[in-house]
N, CA, C and O of each residue as an XYZ file, in Angstrom:
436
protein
N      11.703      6.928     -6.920
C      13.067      6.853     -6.447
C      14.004      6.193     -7.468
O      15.232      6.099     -7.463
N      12.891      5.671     -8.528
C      14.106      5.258     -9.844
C      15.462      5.799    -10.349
O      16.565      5.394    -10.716
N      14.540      7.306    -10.104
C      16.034      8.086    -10.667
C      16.897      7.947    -10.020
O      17.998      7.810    -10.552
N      16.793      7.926     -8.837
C      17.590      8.486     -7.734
C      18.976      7.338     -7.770
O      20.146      7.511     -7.429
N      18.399      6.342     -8.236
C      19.555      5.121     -7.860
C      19.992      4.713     -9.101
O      20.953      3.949     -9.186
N      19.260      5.228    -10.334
C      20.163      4.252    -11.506
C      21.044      4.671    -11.844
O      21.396      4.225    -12.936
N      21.894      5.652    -11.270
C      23.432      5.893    -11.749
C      24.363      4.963    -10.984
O      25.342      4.607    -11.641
N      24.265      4.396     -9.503
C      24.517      3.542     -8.617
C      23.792      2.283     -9.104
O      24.479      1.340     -8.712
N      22.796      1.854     -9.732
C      22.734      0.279    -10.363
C      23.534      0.290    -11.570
O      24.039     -0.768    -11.946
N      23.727      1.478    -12.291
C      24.676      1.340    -13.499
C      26.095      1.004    -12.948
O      26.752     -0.031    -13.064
N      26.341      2.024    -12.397
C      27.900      1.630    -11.311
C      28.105     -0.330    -11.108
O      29.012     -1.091    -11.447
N      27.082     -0.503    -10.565
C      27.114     -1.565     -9.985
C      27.044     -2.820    -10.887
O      27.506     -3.919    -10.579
N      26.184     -2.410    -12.440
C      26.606     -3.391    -13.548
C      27.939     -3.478    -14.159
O      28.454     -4.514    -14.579
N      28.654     -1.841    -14.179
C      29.748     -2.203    -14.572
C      31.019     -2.743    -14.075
O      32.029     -3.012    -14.725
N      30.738     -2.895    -12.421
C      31.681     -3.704    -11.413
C      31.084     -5.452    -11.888
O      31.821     -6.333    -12.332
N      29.861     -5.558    -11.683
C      29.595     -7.106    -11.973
C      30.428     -7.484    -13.423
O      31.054     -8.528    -13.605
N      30.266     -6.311    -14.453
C      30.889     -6.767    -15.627
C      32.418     -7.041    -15.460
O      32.983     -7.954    -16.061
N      33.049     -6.185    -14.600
C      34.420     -7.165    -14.012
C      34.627     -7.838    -13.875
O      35.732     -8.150    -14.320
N      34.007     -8.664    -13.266
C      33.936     -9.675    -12.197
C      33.466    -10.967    -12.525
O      33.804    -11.988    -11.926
N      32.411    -10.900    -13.811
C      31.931    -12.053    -14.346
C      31.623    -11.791    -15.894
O      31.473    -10.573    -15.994
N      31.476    -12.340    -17.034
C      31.127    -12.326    -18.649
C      30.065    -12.341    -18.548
O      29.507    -13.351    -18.118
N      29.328    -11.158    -18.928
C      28.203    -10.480    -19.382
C      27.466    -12.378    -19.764
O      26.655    -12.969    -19.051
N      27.968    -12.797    -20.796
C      27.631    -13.599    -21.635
C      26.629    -14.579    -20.446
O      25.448    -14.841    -20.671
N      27.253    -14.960    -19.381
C      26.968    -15.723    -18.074
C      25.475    -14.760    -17.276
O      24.720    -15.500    -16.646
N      25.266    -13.959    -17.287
C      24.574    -12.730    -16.234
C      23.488    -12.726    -16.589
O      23.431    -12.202    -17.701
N      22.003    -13.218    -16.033
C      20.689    -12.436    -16.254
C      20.175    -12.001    -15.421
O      20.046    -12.264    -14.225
N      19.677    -10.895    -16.420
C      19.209     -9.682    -15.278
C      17.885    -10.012    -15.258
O      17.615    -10.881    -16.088
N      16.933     -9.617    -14.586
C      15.541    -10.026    -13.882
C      14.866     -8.746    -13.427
O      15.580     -8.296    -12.531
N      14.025     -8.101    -13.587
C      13.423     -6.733    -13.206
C      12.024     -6.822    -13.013
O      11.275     -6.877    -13.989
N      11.553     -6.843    -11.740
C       9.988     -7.647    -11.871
C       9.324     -6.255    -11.320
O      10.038     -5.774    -10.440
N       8.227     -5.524    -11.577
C       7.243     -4.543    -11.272
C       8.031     -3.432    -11.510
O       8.212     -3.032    -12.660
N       8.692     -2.698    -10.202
C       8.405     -1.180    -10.672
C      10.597     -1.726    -10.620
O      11.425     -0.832    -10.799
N      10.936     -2.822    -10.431
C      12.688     -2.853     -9.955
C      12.467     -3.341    -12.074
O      13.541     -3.799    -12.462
N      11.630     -3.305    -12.986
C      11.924     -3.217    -14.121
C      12.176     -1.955    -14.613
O      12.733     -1.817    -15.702
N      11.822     -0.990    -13.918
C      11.559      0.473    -14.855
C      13.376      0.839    -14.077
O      13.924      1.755    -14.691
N      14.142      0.321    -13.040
C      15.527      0.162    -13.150
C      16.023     -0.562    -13.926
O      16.922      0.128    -14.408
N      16.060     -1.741    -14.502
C      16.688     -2.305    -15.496
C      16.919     -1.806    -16.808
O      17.916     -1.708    -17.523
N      15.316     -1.425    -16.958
C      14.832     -0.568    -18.893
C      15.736      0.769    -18.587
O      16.260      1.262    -19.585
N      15.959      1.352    -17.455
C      16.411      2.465    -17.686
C      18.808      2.445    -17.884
O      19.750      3.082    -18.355
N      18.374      0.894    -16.902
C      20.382      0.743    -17.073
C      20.325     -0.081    -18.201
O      21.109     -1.023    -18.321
N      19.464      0.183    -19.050
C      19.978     -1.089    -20.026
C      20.489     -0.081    -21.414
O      21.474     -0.074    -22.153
N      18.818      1.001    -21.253
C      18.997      1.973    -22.234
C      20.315      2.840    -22.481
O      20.677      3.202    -23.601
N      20.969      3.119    -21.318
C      22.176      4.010    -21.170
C      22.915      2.680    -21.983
O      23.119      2.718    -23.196
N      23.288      1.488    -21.114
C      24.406      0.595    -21.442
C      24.307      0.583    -23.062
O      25.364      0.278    -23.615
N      23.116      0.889    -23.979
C      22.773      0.400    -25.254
C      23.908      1.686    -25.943
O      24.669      1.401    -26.868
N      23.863      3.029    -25.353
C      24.637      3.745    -25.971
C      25.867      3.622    -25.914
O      26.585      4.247    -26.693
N      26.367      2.792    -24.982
C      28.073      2.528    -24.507
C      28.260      1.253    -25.305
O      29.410      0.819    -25.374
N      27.189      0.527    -25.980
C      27.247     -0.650    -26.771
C      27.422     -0.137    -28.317
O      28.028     -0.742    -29.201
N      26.606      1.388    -28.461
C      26.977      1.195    -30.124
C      28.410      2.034    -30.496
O      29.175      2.117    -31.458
N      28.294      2.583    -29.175
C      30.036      2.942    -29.314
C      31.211      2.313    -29.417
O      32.175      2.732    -30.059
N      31.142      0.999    -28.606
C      31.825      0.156    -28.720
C      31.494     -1.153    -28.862
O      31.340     -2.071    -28.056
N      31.398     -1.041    -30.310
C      30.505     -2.997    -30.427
C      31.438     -3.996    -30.133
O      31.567     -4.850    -31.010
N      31.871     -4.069    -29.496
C      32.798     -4.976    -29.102
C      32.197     -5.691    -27.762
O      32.373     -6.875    -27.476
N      31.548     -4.866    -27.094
C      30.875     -5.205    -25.948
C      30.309     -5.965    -25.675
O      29.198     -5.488    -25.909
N      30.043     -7.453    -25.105
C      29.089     -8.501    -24.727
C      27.961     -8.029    -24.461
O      27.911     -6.899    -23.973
N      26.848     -8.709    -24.691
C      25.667     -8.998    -24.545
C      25.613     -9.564    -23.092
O      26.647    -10.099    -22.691
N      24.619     -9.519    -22.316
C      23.669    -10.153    -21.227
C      23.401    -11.755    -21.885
O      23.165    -11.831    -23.091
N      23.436    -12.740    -21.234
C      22.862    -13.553    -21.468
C      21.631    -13.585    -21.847
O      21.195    -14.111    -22.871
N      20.744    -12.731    -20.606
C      19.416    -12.742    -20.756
C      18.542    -11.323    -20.152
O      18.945    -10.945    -19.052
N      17.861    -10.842    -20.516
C      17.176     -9.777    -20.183
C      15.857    -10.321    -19.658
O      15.395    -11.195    -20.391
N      15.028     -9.999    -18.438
C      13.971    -10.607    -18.321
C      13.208     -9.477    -17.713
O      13.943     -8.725    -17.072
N      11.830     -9.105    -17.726
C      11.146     -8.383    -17.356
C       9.664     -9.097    -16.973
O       9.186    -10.036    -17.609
N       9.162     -8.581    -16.032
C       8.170     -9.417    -15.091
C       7.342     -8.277    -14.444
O       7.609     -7.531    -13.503
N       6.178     -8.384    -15.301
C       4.928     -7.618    -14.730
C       5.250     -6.039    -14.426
O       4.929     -5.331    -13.472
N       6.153     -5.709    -15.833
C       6.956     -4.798    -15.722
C       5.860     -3.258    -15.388
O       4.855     -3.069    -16.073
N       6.219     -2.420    -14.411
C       5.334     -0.917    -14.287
C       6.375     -0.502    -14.786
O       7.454     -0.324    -14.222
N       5.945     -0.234    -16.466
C       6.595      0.464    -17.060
C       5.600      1.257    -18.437
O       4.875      0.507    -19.092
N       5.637      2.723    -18.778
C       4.526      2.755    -19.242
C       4.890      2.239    -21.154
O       5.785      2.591    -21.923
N       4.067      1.575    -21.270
C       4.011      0.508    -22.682
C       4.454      1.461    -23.585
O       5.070      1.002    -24.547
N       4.301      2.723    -23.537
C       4.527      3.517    -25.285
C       5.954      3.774    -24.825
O       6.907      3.644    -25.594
N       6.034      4.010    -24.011
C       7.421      4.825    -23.654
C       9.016      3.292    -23.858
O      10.204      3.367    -24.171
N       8.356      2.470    -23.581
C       9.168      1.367    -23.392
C       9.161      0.521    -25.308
O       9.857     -0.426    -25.676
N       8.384      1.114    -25.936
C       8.066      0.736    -27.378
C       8.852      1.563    -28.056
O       9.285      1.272    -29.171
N       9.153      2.850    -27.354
C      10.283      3.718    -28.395
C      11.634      3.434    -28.031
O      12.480      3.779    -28.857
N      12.027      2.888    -26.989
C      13.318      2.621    -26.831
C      13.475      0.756    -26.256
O      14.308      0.349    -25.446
N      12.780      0.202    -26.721
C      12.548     -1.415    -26.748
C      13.757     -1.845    -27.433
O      14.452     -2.690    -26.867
N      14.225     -1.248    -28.922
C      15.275     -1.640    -29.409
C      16.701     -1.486    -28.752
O      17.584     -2.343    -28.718
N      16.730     -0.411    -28.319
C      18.102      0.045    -27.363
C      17.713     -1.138    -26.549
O      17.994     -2.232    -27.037
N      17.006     -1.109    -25.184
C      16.350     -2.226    -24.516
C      17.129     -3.559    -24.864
O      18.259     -3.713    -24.402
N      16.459     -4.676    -25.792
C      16.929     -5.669    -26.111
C      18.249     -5.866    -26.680
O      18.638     -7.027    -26.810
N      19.029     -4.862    -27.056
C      20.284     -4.626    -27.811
C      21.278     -5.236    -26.398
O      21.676     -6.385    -26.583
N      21.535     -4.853    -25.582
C      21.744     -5.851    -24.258
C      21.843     -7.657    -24.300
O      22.770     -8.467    -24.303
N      21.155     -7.695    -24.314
C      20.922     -9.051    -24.071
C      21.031    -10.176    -25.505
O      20.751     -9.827    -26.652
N      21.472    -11.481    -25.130
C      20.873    -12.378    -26.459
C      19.861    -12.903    -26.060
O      19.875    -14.030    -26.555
N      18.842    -12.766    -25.372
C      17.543    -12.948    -25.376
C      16.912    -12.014    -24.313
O      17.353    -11.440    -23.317
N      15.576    -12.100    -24.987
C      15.276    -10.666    -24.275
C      13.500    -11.525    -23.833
O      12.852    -12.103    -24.705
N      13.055    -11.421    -22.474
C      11.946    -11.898    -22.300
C      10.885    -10.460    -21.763
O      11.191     -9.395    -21.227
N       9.895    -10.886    -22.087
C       8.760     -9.860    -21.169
C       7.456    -10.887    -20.716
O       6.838    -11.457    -21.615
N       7.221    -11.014    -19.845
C       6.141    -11.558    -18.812
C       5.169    -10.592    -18.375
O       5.453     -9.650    -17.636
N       4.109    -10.811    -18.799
C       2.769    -10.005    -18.118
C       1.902    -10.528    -18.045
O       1.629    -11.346    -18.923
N       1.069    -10.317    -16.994
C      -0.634    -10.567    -16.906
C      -1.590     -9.706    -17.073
O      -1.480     -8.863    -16.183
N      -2.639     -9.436    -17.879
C      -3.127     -8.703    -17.802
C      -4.754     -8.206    -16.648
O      -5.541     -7.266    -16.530
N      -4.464     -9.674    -15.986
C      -4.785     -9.445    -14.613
C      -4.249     -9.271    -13.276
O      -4.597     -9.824    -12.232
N      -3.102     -8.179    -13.540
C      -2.469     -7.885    -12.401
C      -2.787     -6.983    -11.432
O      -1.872     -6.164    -11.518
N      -3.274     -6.744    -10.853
C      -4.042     -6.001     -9.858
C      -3.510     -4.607    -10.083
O      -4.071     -3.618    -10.556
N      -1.830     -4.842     -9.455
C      -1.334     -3.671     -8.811
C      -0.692     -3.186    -10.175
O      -0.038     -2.146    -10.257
N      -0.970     -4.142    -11.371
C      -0.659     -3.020    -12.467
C      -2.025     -2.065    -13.101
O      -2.088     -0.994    -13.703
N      -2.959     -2.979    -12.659
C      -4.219     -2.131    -13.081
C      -4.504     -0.940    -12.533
O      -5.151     -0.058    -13.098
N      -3.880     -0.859    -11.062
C      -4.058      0.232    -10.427
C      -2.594      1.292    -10.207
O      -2.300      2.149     -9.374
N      -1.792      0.627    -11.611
C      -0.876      1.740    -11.554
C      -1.086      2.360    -12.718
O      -0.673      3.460    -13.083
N      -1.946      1.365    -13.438
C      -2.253      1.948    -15.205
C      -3.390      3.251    -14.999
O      -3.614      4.217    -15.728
N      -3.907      2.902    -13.884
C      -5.328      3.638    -13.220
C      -4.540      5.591    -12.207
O      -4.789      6.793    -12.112
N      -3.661      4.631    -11.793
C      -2.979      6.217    -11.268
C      -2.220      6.934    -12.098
O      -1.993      8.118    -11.848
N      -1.687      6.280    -13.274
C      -0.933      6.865    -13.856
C      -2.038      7.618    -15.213
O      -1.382      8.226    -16.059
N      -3.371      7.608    -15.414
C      -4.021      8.899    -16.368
C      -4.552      7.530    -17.479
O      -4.925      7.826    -18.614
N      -4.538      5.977    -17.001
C      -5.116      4.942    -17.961
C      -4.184      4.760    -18.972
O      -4.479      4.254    -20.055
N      -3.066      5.149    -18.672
C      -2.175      4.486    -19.870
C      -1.618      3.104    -19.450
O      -1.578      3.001    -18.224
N      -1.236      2.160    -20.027
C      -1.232      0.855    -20.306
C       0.148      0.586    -20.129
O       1.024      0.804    -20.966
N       0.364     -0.100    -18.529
C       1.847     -0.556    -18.181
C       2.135     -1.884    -18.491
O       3.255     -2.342    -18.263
């Protein structure tokens, strides 16, 4: 249902960006509500090199992210381009990522 809503979480970053300085704002994306963040961050990265003028996120944070690792390694740079600090948190004893790495064909979230 990722897709379905990140044109409406994008919407919804660029009303918060009204409303408050990017500079102030961290975003937080823990399990599968990361593979929404990586995906509004990636778009925002292209509206950033268009207009570098644009603030940064305070902070980018990702948490036990179900996101699949290669896919998030080719666009990691867009990714962190967002933020002035950029975190990632994982365990590699996470259950419900083992068994999403396991449904998803053993690739490595």
């Amino acid at each position: 249902m990722i897709t379905q809503t990140v044109d409406d979480f994008c919407k919804f970053i660029n009303k918060v960006e009204t409303l408050m300085d990017p500079r102030e704002i961290t975003f937080i994306g823990h399990s599968m509500g990361a593979q929404l963040v990586d995906h509004a961050m990636v778009r925002r990265a292209d509206l950033m090199k268009a207009n570098p003028s644009m603030s940064k996120f305070k902070e980018l944070i990702m948490s036990n992210a179900d996101i699949d690792v290669l896919s998030f390694i080719k666009h990691g740079n867009d990714f962190s381009l967002n933020g002035e600090k950029t975190r990632i948190y994982f365990s590699t004893k996470d259950k419900r990522l083992r068994l999403s790495r396991f449904v998803h064909g053993g690739f490595d979230r």
